[in-house]
C-alpha positions as CSV (number, residue, x, y, z in Angstrom):
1,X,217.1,78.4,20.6
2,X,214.1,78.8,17.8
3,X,213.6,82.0,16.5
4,X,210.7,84.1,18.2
5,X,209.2,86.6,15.9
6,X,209.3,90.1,16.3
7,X,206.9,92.2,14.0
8,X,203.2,92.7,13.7
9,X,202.0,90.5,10.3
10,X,201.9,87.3,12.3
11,X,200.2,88.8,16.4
12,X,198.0,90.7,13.2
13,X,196.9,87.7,11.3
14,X,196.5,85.7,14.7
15,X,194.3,88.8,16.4
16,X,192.1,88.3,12.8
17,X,191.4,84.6,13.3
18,X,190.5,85.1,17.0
19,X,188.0,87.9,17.0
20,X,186.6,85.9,13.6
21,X,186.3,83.1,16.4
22,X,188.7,81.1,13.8
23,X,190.8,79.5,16.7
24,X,187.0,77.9,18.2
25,X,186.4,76.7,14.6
26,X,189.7,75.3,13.9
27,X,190.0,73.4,17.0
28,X,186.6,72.5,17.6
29,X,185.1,74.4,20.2
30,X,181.3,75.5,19.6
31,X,181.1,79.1,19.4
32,X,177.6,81.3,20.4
33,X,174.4,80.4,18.1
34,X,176.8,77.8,15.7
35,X,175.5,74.7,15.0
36,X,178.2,71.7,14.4
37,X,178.0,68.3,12.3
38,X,177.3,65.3,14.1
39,X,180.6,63.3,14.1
40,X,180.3,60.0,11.9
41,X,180.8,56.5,13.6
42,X,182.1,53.2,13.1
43,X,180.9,50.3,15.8
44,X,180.0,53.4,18.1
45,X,183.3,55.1,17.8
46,X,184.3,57.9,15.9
47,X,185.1,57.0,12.1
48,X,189.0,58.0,11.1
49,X,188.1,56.3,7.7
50,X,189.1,58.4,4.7
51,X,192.8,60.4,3.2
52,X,194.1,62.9,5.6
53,X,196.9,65.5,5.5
54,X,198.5,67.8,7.7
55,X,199.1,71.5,6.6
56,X,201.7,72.9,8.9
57,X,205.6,73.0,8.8
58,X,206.9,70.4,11.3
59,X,207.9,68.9,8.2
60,X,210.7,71.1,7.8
61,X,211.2,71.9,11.3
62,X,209.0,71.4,14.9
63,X,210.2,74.1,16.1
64,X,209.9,77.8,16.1
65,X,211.8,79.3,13.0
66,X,211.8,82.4,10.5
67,X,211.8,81.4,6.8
68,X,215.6,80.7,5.9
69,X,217.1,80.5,2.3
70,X,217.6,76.9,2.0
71,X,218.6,74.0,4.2
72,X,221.9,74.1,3.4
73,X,223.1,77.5,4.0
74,X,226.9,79.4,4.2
75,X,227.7,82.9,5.5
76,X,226.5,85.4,3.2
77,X,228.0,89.5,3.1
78,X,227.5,89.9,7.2
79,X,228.6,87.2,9.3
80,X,224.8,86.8,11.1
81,X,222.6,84.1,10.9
82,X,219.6,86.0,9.3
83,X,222.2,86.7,6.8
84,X,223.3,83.7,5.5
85,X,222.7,82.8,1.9
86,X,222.0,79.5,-0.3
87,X,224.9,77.1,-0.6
88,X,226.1,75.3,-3.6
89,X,224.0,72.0,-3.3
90,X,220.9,74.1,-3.5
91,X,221.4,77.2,-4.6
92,X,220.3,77.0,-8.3
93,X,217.3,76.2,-7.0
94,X,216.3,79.8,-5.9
95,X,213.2,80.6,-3.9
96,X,212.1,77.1,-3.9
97,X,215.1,76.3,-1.6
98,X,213.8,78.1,0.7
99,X,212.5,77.3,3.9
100,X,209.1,78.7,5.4
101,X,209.0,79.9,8.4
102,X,207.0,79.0,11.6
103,X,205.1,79.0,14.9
104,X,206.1,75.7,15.9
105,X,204.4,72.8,16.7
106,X,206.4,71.8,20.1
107,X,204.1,72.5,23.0
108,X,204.6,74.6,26.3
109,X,207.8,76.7,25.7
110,X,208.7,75.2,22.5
111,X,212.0,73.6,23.0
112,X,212.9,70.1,22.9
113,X,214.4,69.0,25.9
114,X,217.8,67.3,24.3
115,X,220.5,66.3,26.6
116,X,224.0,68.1,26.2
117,X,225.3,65.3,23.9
118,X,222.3,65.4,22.2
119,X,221.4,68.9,21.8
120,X,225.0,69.0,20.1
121,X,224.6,65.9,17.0
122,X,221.1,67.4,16.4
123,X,222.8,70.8,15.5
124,X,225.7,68.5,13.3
125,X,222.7,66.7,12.1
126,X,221.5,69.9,11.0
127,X,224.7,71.1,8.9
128,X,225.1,68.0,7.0
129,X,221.4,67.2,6.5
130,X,222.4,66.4,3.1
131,X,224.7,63.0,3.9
132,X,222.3,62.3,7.2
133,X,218.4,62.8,6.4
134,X,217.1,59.4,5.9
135,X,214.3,61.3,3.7
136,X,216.4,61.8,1.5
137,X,217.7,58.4,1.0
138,X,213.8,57.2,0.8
139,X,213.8,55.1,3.8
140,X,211.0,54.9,5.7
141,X,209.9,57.6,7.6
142,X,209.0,56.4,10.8
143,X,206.4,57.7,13.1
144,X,205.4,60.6,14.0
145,X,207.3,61.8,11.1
146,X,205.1,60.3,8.7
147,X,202.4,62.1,9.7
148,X,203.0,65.5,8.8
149,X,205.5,65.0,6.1
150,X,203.4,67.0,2.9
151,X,201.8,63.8,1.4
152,X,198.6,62.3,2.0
153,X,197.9,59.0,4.2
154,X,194.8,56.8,4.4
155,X,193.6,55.2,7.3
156,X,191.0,52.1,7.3
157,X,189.3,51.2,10.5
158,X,188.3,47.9,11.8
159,X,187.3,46.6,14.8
160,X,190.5,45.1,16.3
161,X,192.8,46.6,13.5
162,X,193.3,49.8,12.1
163,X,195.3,50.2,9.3
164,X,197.8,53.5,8.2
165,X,198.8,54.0,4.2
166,X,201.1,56.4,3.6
167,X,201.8,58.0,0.0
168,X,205.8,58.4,1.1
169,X,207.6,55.4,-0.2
170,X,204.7,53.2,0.3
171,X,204.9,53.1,4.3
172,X,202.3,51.7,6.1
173,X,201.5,50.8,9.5
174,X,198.9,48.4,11.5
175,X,197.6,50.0,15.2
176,X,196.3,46.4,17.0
177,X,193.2,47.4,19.5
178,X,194.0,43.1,20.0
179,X,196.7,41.8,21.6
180,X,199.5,41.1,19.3
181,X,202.8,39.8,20.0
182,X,205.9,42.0,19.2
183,X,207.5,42.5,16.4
184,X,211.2,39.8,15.4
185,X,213.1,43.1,15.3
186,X,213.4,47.1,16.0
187,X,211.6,48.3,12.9
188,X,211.4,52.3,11.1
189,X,208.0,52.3,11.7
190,X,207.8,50.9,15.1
191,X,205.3,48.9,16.7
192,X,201.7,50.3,17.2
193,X,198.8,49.3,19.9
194,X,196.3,51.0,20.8
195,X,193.1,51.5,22.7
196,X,190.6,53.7,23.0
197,X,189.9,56.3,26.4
198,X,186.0,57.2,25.4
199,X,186.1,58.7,21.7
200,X,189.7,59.5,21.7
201,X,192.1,57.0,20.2
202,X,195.0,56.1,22.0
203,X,198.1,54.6,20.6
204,X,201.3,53.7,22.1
205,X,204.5,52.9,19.4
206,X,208.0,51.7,20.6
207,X,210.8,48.6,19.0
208,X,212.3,51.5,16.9
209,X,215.5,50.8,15.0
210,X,217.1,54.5,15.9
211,X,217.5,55.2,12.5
212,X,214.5,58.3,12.0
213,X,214.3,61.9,12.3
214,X,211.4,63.9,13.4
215,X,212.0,66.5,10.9
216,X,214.5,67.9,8.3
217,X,216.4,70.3,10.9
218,X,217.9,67.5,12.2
219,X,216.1,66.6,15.7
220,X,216.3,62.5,15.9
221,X,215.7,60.1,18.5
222,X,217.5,56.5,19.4
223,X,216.1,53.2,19.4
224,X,214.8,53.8,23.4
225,X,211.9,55.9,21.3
226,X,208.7,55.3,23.2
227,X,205.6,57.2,21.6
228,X,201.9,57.8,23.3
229,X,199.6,59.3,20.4
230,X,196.1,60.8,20.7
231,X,193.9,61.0,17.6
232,X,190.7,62.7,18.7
233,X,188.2,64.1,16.3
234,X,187.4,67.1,16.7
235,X,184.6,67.9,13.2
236,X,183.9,64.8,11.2
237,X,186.7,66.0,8.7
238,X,190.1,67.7,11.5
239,X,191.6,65.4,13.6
240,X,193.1,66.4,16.6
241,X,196.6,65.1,17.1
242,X,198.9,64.8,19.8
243,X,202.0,63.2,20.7
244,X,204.1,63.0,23.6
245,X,207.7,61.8,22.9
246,X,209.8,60.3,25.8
247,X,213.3,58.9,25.2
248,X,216.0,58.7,27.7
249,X,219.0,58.2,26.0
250,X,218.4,61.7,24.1
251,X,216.0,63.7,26.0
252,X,216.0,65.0,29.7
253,X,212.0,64.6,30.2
254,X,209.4,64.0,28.0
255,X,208.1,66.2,25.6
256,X,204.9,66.6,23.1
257,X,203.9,68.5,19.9
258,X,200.4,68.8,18.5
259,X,198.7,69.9,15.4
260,X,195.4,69.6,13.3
261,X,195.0,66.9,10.7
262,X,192.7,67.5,7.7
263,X,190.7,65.0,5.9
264,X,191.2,65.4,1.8
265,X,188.1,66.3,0.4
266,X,188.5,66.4,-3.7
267,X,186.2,64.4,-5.2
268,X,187.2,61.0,-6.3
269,X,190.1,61.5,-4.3
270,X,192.8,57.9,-3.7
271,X,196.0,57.2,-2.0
272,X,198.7,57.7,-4.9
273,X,202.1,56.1,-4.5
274,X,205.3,58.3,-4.2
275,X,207.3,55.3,-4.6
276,X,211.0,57.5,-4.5
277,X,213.7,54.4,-4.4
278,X,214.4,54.7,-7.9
279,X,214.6,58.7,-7.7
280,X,217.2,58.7,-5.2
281,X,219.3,55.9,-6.9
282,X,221.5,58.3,-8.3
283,X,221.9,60.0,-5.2
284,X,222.2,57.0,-3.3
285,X,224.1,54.9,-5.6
286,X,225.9,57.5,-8.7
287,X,229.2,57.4,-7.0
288,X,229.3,53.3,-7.2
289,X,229.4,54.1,-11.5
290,X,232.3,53.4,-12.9
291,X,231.1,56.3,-15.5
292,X,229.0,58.8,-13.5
293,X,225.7,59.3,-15.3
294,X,225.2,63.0,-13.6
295,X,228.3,65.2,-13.8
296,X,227.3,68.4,-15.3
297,X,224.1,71.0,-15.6
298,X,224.2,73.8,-17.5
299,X,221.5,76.6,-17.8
300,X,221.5,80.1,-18.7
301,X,222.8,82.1,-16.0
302,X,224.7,78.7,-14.3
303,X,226.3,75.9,-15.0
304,X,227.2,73.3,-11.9
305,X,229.6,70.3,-12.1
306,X,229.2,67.5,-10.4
307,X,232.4,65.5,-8.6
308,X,231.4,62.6,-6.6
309,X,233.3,60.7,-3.8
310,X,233.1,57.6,-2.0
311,X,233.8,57.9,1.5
312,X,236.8,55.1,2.6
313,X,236.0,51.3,3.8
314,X,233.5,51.1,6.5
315,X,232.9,54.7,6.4
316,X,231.0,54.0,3.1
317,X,228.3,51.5,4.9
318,X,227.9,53.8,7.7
319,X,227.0,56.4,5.1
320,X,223.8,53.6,4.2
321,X,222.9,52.9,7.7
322,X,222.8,56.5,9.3
């Protein structure tokens, strides 16, 4: 079950936005005597050109949750949840181990329908994100997942092809409005068509290798993934999307989240590359040395020693493929 929140800071900040008609801004609808931009096109439909982000915390988790101290955790003083406390693998790290807390961006009553066998590997996925995140490993980060991981992504329209950019480990993607025959193989990133239902685009993504999370707390799918998204612009710079998620083999119905996108407005601004294979090398890769390079860290109030260990025979290259 997510957290619910009990308190007055958030139902306080959320009463603010509304009676500042915030909510009609943010998502779009005209409130009394504004005026709105008109929305730019491209071959009469609406233009999706440009570097766009989204500024939520699906990242870390699409559902409901309070702000924990890291995501990997141990029983603290009092054996309660709440209570728990930084482990080892990230507890030098301090505040910035920390996870944020948030509303959620899974619609209707904000759970994910998992079936019983399901529901119990996402909450094992969950205590040993460390050896099971493909993130952390840099693999690609499949869809929807790469579009509200916190780096930016470019999108270039066309008229039969639009193509997605993504700063994360140089992912990309091509949406065909043509048809286009299917992909050799069950990819990360999926195949994508799509079409377009007045000014709203339509996409629909499936031949997915399995291999994905949606999110760091450990919710995944199987390669029986089948995707519908809606990109609908709602101000010539926020982006309206939506997803609905339907996949037998782990979930009981379908299911959909939702959440603003924002278009990057610096001046000057440009895709840059996180290109993060050779920063997860070590981690990948450290316990192959025959002389570890990483084995001991040392700073004023801490010093942490590093032992690694290679899991036995095939349990080694199922480590790689999870």
């Amino acid at each position: 079950m997510p957290t619910r929140f009990k308190g007055s800071t958030v139902g306080g900040v959320i009463v603010a936005i509304v009676a500042a008609g915030g909510i009609g801004w943010l998502w779009g609808t005209r409130t009394a005597g504004a005026t709105t931009r008109p929305i730019p096109t491209v071959g009469g439909k609406p233009d999706f050109n440009g570097i766009w982000q989204a500024n939520n915390e699906a990242y870390w988790d699409l559902q409901a949750h309070s702000a924990r101290a890291g995501m990997v955790t141990q029983r603290g003083v009092y054996p309660y949840e709440y209570a728990q406390v930084a482990a080892a693998p990230v507890v030098a790290l301090g505040a910035a181990a920390g996870v944020p807390a948030s509303i959620g961006v899974v619609e209707g009553d904000g759970e994910i329908p998992y079936k019983p066998e399901a529901a119990a590997m996402k909450r094992e996925n969950g205590e040993h994100w460390i050896d099971r995140d493909p993130e952390l490993k840099c693999y690609l980060p499949g869809i929807p997942r790469a579009m509200y991981m916190p780096y930016p992504f470019q999108i270039v329209q066309g008229g039969n092809k639009i193509q997605m950019a993504y700063a994360f480990t140089n992912a990309s993607r091509v949406i065909h409005l043509d048809k286009s025959a299917g992909p050799p193989d069950d990819t990360y990133m999926g195949h994508s068509v799509g079409r377009w239902e007045g000014d709203t685009l339509v996409v629909e993504v499936s031949d997915f290798n399995g291999k994905n999370w949606f999110d760091r707390a450990g919710n995944f799918h199987s390669d029986a993934l089948h995707l519908v998204e809606r990109f609908t612009l709602l101000a010539p710079n926020v982006i309206r999307y939506e997803v609905t998620i339907q996949d037998p083999k782990v979930f009981t119905r379908p299911w959909r989240i939702s959440m603003p996108i924002y278009r990057r407005m610096e001046p000057n601004m440009q895709l840059l590359e996180y290109r993060c294979v050779e920063f997860a090398e070590e981690f990948l890769f450290g316990n192959l040395r025959k002389q570890p390079l990483v084995k001991h860290w040392e700073g004023e109030t801490m010093i942490v020693d590093i032992t690694r260990k290679t899991p036995p025979g095939d349990k080694l290259y199922e480590w790689y493929r999870r």
